[in-house]
C-alpha positions, 0 to 999 in steps of 0.5 A: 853286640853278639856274644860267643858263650860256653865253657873253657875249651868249646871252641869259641875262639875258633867260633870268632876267629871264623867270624872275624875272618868272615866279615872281611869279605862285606866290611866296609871299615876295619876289623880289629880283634882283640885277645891276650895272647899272640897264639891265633895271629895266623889264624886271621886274615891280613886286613884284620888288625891283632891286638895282643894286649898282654904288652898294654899292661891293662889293669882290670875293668877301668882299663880295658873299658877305656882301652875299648873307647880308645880303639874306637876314638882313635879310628872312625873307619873301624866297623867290627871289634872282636875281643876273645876273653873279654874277662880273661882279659879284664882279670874279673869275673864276668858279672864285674864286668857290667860298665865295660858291657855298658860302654860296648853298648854305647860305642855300637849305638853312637859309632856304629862299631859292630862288637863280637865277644867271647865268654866262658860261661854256661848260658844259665850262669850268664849275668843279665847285662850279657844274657840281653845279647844272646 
């Protein structure tokens, strides 16, 4: 799990959407990215599958976590998750956010799905579960 950290408006969209767009060339599965919001879907390439979870109607932690395994349950091809606001998303704060980072954890170890997230956070205000990824 790789974790794209700073204060709201460091330019860590424009961070993982390059990253997104990056992988493309060596993937071997699907790279999806996840968001709420329609806004970047020009900025990735093609072959990325955009998720706008806005129409899903996801309500807080045990919603995006399962939404999460649902992604990865539904296709064994999918290689690279990126999920760009995964509090905003979650309308939490990030240190509520401890069993989504736990199911993150446990998808990479048995799929071998490759996770990209965004936060807004100082490192120093990072919780440990999220800290360990830095």
């Amino acid at each position: 799990m790789k974790i794209v950290y700073g204060p709201k408006g460091s330019g860590k969209t424009k961070i993982i959407i390059e990253n997104a767009n990056s992988v493309l060339k060596d993937a071997k599965g699907y790279v999806i990215y996840i968001t709420d919001t329609s806004r970047y879907s020009m900025d990735l390439k093609h072959p990325i599958r955009f998720l706008d979870v806005s129409g899903f109607s996801i309500q807080g932690v045990d919603g995006l976590r399962g939404f999460i395994k649902g992604i990865v349950a539904a296709n064994g091809d999918n290689e690279y998750v990126f999920i760009d606001g995964i509090a905003r998303i979650a309308n939490k704060p990030l240190n509520e956010l401890g069993s989504i980072f736990e199911a993150i954890e446990m998808l990479e170890k048995e799929y071998g799905v490759k996770f990209v997230l965004t936060v807004s956070s100082a490192k120093e205000d990072l919780p440990e579960f999220v800290l360990k990824h830095v």
